[in-house]
PDB file of N, CA, C and O in Angstrom:
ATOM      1  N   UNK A   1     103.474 132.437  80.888  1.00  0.00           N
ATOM      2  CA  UNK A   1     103.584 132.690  82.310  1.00  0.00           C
ATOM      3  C   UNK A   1     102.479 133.669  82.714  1.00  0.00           C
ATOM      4  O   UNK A   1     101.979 134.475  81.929  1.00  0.00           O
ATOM      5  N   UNK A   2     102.214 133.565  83.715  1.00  0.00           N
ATOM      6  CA  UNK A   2     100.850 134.551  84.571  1.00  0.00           C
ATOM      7  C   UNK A   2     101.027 135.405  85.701  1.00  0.00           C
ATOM      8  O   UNK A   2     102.131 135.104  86.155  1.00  0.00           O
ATOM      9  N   UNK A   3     100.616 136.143  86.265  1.00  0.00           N
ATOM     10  CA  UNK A   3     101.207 136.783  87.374  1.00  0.00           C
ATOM     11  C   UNK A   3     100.005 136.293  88.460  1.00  0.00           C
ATOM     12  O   UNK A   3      98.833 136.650  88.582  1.00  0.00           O
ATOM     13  N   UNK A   4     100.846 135.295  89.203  1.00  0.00           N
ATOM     14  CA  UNK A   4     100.510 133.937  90.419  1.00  0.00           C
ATOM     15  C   UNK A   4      99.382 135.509  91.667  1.00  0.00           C
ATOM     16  O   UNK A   4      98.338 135.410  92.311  1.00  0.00           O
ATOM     17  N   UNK A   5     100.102 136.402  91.494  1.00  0.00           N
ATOM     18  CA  UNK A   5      99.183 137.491  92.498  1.00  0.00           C
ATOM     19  C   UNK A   5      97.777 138.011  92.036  1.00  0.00           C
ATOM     20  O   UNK A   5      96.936 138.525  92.774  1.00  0.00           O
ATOM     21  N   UNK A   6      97.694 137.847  91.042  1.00  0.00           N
ATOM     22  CA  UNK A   6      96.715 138.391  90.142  1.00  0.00           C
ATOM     23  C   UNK A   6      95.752 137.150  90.104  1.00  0.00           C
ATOM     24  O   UNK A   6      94.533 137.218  90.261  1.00  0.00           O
ATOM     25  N   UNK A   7      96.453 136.043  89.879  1.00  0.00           N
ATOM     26  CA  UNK A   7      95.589 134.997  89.775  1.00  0.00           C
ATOM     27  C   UNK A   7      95.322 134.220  91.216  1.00  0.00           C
ATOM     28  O   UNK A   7      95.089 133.012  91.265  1.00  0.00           O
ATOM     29  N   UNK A   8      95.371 134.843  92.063  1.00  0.00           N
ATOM     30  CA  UNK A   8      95.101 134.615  93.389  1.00  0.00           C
ATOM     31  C   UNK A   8      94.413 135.501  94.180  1.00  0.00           C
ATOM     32  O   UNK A   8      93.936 135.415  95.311  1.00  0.00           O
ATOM     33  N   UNK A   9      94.466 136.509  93.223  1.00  0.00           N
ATOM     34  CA  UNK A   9      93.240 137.973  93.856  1.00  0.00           C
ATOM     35  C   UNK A   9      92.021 137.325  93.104  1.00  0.00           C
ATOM     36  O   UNK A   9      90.919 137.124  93.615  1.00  0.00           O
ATOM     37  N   UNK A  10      92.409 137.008  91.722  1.00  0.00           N
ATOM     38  CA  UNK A  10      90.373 136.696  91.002  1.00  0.00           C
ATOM     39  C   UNK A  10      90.323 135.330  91.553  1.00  0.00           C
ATOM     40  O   UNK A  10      89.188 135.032  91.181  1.00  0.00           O
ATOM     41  N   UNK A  11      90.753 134.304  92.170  1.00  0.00           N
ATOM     42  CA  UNK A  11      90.487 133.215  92.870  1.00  0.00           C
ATOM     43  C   UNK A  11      89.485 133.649  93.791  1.00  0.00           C
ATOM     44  O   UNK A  11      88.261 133.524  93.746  1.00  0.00           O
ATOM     45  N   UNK A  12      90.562 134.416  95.002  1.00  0.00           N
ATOM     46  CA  UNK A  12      89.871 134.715  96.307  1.00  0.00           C
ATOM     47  C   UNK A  12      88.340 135.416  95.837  1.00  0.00           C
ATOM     48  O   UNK A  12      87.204 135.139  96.222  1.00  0.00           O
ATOM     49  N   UNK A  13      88.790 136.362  94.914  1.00  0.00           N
ATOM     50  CA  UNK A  13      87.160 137.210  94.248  1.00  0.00           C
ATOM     51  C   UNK A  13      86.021 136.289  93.914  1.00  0.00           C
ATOM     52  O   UNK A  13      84.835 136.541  94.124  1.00  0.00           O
ATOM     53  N   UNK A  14      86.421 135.382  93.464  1.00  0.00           N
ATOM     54  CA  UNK A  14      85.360 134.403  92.881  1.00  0.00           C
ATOM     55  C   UNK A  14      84.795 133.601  93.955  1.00  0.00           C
ATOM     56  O   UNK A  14      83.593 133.392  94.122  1.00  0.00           O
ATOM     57  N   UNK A  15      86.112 133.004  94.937  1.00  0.00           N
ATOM     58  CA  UNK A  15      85.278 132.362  95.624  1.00  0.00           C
ATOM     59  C   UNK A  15      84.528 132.746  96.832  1.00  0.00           C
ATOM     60  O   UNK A  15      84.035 131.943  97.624  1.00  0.00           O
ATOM     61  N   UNK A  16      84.476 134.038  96.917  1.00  0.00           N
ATOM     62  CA  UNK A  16      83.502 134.894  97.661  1.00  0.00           C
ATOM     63  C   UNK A  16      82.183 135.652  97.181  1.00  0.00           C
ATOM     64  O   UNK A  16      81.461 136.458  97.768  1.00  0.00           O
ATOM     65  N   UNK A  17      82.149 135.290  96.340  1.00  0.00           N
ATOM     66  CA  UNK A  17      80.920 135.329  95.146  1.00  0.00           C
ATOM     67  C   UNK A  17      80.341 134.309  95.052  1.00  0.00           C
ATOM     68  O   UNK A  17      79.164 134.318  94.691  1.00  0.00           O
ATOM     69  N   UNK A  18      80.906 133.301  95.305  1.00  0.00           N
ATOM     70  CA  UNK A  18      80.629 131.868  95.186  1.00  0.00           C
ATOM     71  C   UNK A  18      79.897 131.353  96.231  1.00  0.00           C
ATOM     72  O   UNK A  18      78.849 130.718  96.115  1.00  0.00           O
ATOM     73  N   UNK A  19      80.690 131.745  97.661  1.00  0.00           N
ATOM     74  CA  UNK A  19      80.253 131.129  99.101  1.00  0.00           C
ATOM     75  C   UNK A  19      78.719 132.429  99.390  1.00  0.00           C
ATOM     76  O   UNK A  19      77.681 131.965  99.863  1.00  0.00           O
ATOM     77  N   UNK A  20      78.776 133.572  99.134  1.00  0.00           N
ATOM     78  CA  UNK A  20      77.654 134.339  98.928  1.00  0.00           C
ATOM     79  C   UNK A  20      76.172 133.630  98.191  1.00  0.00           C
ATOM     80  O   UNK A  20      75.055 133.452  98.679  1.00  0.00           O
ATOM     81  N   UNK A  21      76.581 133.410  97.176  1.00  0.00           N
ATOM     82  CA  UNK A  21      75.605 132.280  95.958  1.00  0.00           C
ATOM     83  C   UNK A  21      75.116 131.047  97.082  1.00  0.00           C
ATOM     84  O   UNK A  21      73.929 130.777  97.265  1.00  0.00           O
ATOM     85  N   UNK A  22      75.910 130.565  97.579  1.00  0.00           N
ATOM     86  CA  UNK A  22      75.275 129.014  98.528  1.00  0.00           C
ATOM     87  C   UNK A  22      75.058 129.620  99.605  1.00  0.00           C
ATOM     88  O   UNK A  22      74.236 128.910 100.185  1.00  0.00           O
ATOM     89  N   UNK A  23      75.342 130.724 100.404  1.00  0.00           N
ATOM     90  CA  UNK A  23      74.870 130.953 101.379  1.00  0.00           C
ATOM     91  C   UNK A  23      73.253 131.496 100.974  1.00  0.00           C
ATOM     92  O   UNK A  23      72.314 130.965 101.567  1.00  0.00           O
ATOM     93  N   UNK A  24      72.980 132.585  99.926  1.00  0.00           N
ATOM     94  CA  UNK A  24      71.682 133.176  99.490  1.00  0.00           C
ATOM     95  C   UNK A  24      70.793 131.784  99.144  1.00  0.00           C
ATOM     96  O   UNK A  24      69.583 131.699  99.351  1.00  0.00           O
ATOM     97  N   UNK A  25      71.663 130.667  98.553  1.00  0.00           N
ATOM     98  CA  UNK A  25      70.775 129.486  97.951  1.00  0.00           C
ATOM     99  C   UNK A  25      70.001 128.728  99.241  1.00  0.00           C
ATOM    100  O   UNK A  25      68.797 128.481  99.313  1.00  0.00           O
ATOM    101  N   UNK A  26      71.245 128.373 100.432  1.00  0.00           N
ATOM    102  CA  UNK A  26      70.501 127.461 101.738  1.00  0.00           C
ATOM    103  C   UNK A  26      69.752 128.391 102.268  1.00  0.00           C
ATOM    104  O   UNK A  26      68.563 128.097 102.383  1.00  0.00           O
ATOM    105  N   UNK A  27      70.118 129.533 102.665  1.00  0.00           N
ATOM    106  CA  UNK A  27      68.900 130.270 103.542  1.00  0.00           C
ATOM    107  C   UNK A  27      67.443 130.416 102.356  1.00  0.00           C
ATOM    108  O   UNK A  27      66.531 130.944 102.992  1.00  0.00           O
ATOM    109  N   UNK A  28      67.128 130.206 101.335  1.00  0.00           N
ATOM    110  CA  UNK A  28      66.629 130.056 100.431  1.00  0.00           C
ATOM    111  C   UNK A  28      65.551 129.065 100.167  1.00  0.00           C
ATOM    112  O   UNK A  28      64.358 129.162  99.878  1.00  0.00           O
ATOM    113  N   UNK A  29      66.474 127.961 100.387  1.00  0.00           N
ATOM    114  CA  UNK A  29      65.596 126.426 100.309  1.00  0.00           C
ATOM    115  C   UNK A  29      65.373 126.759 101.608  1.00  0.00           C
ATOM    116  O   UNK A  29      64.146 126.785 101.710  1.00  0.00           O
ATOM    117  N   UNK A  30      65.942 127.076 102.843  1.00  0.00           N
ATOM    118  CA  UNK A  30      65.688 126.709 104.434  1.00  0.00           C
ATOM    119  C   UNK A  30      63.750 127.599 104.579  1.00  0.00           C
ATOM    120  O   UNK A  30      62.751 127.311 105.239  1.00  0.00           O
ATOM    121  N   UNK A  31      63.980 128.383 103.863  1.00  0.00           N
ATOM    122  CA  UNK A  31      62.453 129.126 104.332  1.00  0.00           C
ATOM    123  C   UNK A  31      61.757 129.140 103.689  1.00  0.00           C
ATOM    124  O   UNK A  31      62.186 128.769 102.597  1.00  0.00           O
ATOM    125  N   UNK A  32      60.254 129.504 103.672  1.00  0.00           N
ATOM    126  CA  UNK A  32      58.745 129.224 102.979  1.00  0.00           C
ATOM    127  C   UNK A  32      59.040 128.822 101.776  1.00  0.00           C
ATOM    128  O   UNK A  32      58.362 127.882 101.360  1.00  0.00           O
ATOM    129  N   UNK A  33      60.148 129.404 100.828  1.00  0.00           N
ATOM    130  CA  UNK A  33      60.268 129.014  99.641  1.00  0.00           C
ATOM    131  C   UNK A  33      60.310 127.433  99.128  1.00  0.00           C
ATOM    132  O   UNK A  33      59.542 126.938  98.303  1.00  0.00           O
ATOM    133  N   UNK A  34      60.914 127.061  99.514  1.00  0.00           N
ATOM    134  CA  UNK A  34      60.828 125.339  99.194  1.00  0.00           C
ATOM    135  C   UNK A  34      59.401 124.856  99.371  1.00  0.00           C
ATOM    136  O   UNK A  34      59.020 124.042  98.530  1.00  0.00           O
ATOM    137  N   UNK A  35      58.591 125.195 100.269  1.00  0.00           N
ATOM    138  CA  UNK A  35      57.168 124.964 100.529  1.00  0.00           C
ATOM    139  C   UNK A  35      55.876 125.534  99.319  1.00  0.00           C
ATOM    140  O   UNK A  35      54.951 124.914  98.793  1.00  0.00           O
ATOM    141  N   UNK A  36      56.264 126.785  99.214  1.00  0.00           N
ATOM    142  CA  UNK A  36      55.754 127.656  97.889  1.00  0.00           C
ATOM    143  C   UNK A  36      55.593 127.476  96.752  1.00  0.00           C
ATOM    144  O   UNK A  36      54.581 127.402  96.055  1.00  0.00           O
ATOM    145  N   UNK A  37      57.014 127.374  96.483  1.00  0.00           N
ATOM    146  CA  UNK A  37      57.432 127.802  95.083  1.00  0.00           C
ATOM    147  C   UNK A  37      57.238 126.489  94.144  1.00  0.00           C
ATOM    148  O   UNK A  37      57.411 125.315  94.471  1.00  0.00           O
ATOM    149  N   UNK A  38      56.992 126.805  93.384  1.00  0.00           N
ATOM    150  CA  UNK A  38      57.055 125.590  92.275  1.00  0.00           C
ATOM    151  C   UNK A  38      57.986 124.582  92.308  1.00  0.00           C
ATOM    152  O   UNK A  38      59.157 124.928  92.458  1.00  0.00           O
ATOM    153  N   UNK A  39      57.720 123.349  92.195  1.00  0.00           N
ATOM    154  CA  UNK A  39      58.818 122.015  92.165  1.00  0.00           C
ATOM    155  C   UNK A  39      60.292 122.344  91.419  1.00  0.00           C
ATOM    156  O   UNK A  39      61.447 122.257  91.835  1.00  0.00           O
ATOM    157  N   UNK A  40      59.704 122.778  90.077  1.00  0.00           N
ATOM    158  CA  UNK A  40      60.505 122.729  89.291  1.00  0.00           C
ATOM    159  C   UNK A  40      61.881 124.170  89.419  1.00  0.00           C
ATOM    160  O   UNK A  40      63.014 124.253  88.945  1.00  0.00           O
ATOM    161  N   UNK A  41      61.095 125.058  90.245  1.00  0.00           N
ATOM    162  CA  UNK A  41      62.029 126.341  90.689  1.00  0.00           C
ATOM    163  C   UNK A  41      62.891 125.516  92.163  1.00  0.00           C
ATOM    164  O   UNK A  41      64.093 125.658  92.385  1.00  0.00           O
ATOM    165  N   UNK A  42      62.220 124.920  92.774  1.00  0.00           N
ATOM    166  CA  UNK A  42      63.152 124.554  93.676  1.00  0.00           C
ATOM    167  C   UNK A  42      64.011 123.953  93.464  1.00  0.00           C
ATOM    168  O   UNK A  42      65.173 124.282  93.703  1.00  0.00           O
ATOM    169  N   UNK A  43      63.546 122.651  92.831  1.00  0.00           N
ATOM    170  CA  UNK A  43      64.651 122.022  91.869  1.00  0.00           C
ATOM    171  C   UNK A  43      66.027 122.659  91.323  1.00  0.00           C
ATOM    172  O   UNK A  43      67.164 122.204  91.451  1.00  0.00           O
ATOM    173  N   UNK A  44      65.514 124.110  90.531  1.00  0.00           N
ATOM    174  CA  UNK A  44      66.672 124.564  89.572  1.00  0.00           C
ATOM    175  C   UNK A  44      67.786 124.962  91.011  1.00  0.00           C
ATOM    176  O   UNK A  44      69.004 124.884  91.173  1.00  0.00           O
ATOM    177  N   UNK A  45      66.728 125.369  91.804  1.00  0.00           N
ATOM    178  CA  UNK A  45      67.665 126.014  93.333  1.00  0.00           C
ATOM    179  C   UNK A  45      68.732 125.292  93.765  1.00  0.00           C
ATOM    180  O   UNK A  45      69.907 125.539  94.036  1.00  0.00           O
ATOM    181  N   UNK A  46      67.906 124.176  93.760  1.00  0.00           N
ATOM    182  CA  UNK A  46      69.065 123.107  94.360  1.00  0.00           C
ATOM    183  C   UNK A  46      69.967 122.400  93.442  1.00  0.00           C
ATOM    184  O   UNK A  46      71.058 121.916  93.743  1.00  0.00           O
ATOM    185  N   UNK A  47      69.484 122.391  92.461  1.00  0.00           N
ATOM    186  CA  UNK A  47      70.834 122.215  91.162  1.00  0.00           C
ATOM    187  C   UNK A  47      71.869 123.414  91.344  1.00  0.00           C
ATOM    188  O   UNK A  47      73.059 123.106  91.421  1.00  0.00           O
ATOM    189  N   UNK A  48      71.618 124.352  91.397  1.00  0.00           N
ATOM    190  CA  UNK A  48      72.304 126.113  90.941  1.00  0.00           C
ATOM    191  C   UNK A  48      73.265 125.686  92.848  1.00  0.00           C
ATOM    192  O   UNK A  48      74.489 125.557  92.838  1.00  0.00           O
ATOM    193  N   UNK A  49      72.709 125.582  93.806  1.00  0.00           N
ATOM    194  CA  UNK A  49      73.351 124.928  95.009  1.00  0.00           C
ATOM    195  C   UNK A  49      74.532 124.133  95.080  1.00  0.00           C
ATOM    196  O   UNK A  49      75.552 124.326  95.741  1.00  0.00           O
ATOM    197  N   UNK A  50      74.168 122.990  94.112  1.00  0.00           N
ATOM    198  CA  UNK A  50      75.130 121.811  94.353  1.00  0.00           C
ATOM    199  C   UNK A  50      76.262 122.067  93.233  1.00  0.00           C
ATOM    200  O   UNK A  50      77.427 121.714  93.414  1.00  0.00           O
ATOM    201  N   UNK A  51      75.854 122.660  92.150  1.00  0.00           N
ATOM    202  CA  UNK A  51      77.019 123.717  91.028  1.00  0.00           C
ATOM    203  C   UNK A  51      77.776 124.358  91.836  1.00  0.00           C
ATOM    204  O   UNK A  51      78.985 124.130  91.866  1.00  0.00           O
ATOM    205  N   UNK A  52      77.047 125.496  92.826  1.00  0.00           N
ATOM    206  CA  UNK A  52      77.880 126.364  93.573  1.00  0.00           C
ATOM    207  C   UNK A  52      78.829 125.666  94.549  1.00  0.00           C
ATOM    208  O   UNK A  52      79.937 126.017  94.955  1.00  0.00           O
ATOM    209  N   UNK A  53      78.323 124.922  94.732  1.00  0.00           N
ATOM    210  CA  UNK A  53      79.136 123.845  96.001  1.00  0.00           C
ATOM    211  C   UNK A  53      80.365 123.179  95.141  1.00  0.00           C
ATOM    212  O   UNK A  53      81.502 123.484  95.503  1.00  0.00           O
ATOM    213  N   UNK A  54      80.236 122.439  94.212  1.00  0.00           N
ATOM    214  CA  UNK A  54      80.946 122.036  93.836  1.00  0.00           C
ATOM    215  C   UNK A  54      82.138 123.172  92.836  1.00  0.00           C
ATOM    216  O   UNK A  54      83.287 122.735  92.774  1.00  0.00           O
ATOM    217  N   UNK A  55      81.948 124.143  92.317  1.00  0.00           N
ATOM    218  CA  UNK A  55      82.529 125.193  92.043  1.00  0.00           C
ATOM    219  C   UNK A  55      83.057 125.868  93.270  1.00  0.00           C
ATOM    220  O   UNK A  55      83.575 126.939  92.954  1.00  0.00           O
ATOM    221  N   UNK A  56      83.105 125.676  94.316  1.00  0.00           N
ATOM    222  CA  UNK A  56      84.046 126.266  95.540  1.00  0.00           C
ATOM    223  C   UNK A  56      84.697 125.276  95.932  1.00  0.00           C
ATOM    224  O   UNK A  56      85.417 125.640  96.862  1.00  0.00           O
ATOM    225  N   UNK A  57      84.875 123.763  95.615  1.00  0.00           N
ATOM    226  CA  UNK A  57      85.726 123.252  95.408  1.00  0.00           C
ATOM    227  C   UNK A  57      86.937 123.127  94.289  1.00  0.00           C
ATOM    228  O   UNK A  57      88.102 122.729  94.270  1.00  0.00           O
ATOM    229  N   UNK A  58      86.328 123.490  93.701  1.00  0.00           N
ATOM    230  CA  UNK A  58      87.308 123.960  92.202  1.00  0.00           C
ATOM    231  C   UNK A  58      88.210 124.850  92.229  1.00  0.00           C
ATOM    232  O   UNK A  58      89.326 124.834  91.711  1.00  0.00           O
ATOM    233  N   UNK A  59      87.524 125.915  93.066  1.00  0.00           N
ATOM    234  CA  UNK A  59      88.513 127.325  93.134  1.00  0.00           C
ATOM    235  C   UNK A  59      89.512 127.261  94.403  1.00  0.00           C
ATOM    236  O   UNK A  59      90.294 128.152  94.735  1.00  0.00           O
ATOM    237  N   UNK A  60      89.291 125.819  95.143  1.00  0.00           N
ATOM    238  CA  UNK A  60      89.764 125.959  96.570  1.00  0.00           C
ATOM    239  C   UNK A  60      91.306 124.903  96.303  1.00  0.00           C
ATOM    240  O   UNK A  60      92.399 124.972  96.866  1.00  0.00           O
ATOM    241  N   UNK A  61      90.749 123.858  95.085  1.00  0.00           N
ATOM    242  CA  UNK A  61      92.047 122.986  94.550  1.00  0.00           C
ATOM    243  C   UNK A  61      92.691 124.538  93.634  1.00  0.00           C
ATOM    244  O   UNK A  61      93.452 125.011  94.479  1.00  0.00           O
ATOM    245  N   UNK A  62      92.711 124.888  93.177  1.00  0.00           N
ATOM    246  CA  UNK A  62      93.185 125.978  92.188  1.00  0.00           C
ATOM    247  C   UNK A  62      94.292 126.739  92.947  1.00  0.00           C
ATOM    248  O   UNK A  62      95.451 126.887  92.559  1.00  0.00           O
ATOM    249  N   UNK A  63      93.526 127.382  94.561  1.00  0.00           N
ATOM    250  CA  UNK A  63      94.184 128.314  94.735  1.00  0.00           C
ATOM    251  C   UNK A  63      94.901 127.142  96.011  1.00  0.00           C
ATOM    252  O   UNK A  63      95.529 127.825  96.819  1.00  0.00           O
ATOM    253  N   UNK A  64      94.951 125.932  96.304  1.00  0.00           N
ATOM    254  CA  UNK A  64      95.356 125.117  97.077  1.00  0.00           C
ATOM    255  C   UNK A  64      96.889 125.114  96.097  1.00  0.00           C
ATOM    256  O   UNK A  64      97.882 125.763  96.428  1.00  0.00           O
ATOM    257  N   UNK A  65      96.827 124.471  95.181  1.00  0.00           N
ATOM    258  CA  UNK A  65      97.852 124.623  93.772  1.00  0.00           C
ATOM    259  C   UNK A  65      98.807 125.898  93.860  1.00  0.00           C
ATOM    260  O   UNK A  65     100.030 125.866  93.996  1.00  0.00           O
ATOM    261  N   UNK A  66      98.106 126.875  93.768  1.00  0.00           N
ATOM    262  CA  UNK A  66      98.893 128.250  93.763  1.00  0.00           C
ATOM    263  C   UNK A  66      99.758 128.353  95.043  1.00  0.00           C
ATOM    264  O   UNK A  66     100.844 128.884  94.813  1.00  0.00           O
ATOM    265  N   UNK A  67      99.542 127.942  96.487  1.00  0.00           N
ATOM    266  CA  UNK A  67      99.727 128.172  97.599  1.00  0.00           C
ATOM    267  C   UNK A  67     101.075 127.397  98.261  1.00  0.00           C
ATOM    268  O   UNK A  67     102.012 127.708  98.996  1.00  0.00           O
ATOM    269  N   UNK A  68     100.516 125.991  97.428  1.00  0.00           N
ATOM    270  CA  UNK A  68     101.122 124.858  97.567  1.00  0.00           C
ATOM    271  C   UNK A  68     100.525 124.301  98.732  1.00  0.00           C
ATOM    272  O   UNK A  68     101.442 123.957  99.477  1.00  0.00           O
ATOM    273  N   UNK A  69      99.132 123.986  99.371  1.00  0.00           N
ATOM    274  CA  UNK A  69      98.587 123.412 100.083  1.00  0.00           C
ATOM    275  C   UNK A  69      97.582 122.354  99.195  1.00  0.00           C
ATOM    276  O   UNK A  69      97.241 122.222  98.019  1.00  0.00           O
ATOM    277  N   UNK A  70      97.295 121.607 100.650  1.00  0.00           N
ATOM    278  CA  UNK A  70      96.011 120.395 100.270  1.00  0.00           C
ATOM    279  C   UNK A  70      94.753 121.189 100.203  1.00  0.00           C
ATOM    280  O   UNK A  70      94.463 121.909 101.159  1.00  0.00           O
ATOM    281  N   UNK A  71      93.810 121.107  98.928  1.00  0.00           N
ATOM    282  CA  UNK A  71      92.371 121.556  98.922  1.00  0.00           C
ATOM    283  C   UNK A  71      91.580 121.240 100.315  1.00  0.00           C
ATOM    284  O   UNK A  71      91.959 120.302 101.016  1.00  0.00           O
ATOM    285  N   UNK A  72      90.615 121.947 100.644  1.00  0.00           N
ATOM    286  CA  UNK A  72      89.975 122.001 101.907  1.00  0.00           C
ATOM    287  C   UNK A  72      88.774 121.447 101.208  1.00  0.00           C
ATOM    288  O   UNK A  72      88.766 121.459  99.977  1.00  0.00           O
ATOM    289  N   UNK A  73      87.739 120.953 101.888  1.00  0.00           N
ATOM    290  CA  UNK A  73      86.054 120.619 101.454  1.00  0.00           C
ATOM    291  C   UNK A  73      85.171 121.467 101.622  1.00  0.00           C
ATOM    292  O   UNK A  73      84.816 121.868 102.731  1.00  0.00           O
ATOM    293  N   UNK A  74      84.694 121.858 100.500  1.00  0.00           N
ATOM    294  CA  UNK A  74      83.604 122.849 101.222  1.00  0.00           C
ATOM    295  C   UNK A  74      82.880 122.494 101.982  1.00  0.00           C
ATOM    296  O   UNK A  74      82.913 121.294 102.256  1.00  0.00           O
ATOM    297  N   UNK A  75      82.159 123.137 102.485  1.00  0.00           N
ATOM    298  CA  UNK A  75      80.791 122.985 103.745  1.00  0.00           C
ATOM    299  C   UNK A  75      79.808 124.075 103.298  1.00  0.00           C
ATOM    300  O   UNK A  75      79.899 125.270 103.017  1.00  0.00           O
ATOM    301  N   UNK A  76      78.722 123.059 103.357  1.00  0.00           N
ATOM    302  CA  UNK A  76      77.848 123.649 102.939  1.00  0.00           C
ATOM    303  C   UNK A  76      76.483 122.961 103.577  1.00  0.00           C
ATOM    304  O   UNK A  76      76.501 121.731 103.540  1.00  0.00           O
ATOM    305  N   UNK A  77      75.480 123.475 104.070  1.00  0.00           N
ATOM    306  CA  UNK A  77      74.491 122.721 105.315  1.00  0.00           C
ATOM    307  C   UNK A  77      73.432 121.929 103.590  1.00  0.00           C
ATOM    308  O   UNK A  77      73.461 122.338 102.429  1.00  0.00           O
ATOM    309  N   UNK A  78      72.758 120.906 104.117  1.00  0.00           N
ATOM    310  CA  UNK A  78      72.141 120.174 103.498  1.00  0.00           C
ATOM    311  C   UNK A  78      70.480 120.835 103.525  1.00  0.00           C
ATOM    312  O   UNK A  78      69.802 120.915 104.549  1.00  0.00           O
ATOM    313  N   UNK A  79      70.132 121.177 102.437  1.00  0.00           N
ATOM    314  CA  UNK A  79      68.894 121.524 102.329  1.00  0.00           C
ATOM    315  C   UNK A  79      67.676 120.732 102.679  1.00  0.00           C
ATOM    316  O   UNK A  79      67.700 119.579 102.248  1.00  0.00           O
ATOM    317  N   UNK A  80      66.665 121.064 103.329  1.00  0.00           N
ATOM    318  CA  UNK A  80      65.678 120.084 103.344  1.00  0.00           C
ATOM    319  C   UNK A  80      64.696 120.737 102.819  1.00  0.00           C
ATOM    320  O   UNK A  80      64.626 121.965 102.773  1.00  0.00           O
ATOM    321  N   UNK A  81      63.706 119.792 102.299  1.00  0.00           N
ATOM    322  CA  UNK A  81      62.497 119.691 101.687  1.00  0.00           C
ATOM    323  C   UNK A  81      61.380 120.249 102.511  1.00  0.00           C
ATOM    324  O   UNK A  81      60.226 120.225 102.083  1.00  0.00           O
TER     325      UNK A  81
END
């Protein structure tokens, strides 16, 4: 057994660490950097992006589970090139 409060404080913790990470990542790709920077760094950007994205769905079924609600979708704006 676990204590459901505890594991709903490092949820919420994480996934605000998380939405921080994709917010630093789109404003990221959104400016000079995507233009600049090496292919292969942008690349990792937008891999390390779509991880983060999809890892705030993870934590959102988790703590959806804990709550007893339906998971929400993240949102997250689409990077351009």
């Amino acid at each position: 057994m676990f204590d459901v409060a505890k594991e709903k404080a490092r949820l919420k913790s994480e996934t605000e660490k998380t939405r921080a990470d994709v917010a630093r990542q789109e404003q990221l790709l959104a400016s000079e950097f995507s233009k600049r920077a090496p292919k292969d760094v942008v690349e990792k950007t937008r891999e390390q992006l779509a991880a983060n994205i999809e890892r705030l769905g993870k934590l959102d079924a988790q703590a959806a589970s804990l709550e007893g609600r339906k998971p929400t979708k993240p949102k997250a704006k689409k990077a351009t090139a």
